[in-house]
C-alpha positions in Angstrom: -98.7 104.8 218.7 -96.7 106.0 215.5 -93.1 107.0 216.3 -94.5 111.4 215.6 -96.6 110.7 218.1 -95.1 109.3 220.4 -92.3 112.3 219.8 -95.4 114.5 219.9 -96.5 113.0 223.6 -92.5 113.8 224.8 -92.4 117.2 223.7 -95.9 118.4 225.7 -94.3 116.4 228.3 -91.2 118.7 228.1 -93.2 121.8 227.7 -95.2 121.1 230.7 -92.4 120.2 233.0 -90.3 123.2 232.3 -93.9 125.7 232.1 -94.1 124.5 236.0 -90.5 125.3 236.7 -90.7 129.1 234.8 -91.5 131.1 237.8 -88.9 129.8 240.2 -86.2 128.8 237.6 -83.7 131.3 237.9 -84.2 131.2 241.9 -82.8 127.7 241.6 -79.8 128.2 239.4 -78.8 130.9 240.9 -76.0 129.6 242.9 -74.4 128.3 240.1 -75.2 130.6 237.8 -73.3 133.3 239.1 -70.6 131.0 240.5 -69.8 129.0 236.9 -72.6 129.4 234.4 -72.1 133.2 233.9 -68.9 133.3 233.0 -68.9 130.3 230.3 -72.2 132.0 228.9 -70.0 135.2 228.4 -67.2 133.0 226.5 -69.1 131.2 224.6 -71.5 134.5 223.1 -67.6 136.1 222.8 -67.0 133.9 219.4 -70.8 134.2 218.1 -71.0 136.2 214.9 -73.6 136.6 212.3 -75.9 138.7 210.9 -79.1 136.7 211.7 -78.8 134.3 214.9 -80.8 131.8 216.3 -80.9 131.2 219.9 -82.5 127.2 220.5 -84.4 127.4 223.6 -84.1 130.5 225.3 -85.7 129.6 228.8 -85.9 132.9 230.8 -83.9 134.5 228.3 -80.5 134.1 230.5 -78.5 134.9 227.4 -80.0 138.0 226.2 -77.9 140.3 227.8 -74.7 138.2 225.9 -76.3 138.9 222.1 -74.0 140.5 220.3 -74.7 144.4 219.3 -75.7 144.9 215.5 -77.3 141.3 215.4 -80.5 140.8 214.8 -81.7 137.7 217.4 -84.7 135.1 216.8 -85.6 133.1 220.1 -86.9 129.8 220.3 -88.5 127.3 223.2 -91.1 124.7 224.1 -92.5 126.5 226.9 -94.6 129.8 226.3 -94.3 130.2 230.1 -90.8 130.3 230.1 -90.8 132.3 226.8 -93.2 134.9 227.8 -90.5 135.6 230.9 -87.3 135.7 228.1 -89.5 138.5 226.5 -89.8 140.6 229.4 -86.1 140.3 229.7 -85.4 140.8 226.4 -87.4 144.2 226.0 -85.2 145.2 229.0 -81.9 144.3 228.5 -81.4 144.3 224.3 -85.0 145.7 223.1 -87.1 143.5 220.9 -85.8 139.8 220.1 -88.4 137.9 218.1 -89.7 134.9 220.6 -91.4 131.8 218.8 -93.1 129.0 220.4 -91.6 126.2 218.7 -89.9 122.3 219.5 -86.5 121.6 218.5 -87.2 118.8 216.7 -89.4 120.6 214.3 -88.2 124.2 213.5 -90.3 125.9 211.4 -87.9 127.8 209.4 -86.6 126.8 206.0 -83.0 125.2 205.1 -79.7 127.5 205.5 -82.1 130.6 207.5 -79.7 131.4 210.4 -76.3 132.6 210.2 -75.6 130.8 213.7 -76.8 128.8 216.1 -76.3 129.4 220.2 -77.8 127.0 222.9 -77.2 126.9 226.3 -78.2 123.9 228.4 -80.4 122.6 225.8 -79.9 119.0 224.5 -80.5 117.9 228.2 -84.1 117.9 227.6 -84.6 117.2 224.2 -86.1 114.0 223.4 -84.3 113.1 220.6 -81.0 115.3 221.3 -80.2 114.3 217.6 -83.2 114.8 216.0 -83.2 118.5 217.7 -79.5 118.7 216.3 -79.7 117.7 212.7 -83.1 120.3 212.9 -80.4 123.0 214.4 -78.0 121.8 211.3 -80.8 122.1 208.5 -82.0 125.4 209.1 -78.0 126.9 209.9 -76.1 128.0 206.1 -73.5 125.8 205.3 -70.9 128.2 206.0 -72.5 129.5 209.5 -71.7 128.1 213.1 -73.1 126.2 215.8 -71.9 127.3 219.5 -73.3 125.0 222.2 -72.7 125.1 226.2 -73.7 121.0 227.6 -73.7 119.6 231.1 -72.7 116.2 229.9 -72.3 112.8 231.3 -68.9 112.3 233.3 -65.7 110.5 231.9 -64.8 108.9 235.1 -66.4 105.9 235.1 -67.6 105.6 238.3 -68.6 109.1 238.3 -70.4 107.9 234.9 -71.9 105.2 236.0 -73.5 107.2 239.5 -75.0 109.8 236.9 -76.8 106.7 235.2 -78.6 106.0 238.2 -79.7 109.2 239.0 -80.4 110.1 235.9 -84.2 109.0 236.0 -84.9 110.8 239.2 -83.1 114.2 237.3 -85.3 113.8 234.7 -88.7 113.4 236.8 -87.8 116.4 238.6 -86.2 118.9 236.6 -86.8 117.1 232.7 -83.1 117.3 232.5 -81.0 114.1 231.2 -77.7 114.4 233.0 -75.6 111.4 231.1 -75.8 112.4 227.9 -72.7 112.9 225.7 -73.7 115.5 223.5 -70.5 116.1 221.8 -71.1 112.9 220.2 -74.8 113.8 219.3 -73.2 116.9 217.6 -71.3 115.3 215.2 -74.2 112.7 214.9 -75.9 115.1 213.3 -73.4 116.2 210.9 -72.5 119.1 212.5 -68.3 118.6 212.4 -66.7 119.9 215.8 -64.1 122.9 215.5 -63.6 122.8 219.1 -64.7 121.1 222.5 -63.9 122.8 225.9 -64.1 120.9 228.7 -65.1 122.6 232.3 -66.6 122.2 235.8 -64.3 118.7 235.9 -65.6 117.4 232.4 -68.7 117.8 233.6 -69.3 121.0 231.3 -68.5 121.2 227.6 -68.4 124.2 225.5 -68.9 123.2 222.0 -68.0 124.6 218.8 -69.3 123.0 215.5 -69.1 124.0 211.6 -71.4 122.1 208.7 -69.6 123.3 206.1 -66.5 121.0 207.6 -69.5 118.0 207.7 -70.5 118.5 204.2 -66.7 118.8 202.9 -66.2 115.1 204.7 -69.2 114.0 203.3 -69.0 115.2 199.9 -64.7 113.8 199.7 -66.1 110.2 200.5 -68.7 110.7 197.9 -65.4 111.2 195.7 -63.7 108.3 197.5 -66.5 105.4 197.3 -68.7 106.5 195.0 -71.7 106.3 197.2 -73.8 109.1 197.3 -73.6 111.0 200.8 -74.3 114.8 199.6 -74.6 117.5 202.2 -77.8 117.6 204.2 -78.7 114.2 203.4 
C-alpha cells in the first residue's frame, strides 16, 4: 500500500467514525460544552477577522452562531453526515454558509484563498495533524491568521503518560487522539505561534498562529546561510 493510500484508508476511516456519532454528538458534549467549551469558543471567534474565513471541520456547525457579522464563511469536514447537520444550523442561526465535503489533508482550494483560518477540536482526528496543518497554512494569505481551540496531551507527566494509555481506546471510540501536542504540530507546519492559552488544567489550548511571522523566519535564515528555505516551501 502506497503512503496516499494508506492516508486515503484513514480518512474514510475518520469519516465513517464521526458519520456514526452525527446524530447523538452534541447530546454527548453537552455537559461540557456548556460548562467549558462555550465560553472558549466565544474567545477565541472574539479575535477572528477577515473578509473571507475558513472554518476546518465544522462538525454540527457548533461555531456558527460565533461567525463574525459582515464575513462571508466557507465550511469544511469529512463527514457529510455531520455536515448536512452544520447546514441546518447554519441556515438558522447566520443564513447560508457554504458547506464542502472535503479532508483536511487535501483542501481543494488554491494557495493564499482564506483570509483566516478557525478550528475547533480538530487536529484530534486528523491523521496526519501536520499534513492537515501545512494544508490549513497553504491555502491561508501570508498576511491572514490561524485561530485554533486543541484538547491536548497533559504536561504532567504522569497525567501524560495515563493519556498514552488510553489513548487507543479514545480513538476506537470517539476517533479522537487525546495525547497530541498540537502546538507543536502548529509550528511544524510553519505556521509561527502569536499566542498559546492554556485552559481546563493545560489540558486545553487556545492557539493563535501567523505565516507571515514563519515566512519572515524562514526567509532571514535564507539571508543568514544561504540555503534556500523560501516561504511555502
Amino acid at each position: 500500500m502506497t503512503a496516499s493510500e494508506s492516508k486515503s484508508k484513514e480518512g474514510l476511516a475518520t469519516q465513517r467514525c464521526y458519520d456514526r456519532q452525527a446524530a447523538f454528538y452534541d447530546l454527548i458534549d453537552l455537559p461540557v460544552e456548556l460548562a467549558v467549551f462555550k465560553r472558549l469558543r466565544r474567545r477565541l471567534w472574539s479575535d477572528v477577522r477577515g473578509a473571507l474565513v475558513l472554518e476546518i471541520g465544522v462538525g454540527t456547525g457548533k461555531n456558527v452562531r460565533h461567525y463574525p457579522e459582515g464575513t462571508r464563511a466557507l465550511a469544511v469536514d469529512i463527514s457529510p453526515r455531520m455536515l448536512r447537520r452544520a447546514a441546518r444550523r447554519a441556515r438558522r442561526l447566520h443564513g447560508n454558509v457554504d458547506m464542502v465535503l472535503a479532508d483536511i489533508q487535501h483542501l481543494p482550494f488554491r494557495d493564499g484563498a482564506f483570509d483566516t483560518a478557525v478550528g475547533t477540536f480538530v487536529f484530534c482526528s486528523v491523521p496526519d495533524p501536520v499534513s492537515g496543518l501545512k494544508e490549513v497554512r497553504r491555502v491561508i494569505q501570508d498576511a491572514g491568521r490561524v485561530h485554533l481551540l486543541e484538547h491536548v496531551r497533559a504536561g504532567n507527566p504522569v497525567i501524560g503518560s495515563l493519556m498514552d494509555l488510553a489513548n487507543p481506546i479514545s480513538v476506537r471510540l470517539s476517533g479522537a487522539n487525546i495525547n497530541r501536542d498540537t502546538v507543536s504540530n502548529v509550528a511544524k507546519a510553519d505556521i509561527a505561534l502569536d499566542s498559546v492559552e492554556s485552559h481546563g488544567l493545560g489540558l486545553l489550548k487556545l492557539i493563535r498562529g501567523s505565516p507571515r511571522l514563519a515566512c519572515q523566519a524562514r526567509e532571514t535564515a535564507t539571508a543568514v546561510t544561504g540555503i534556500d528555505a523560501k516561504c511555502g516551501t
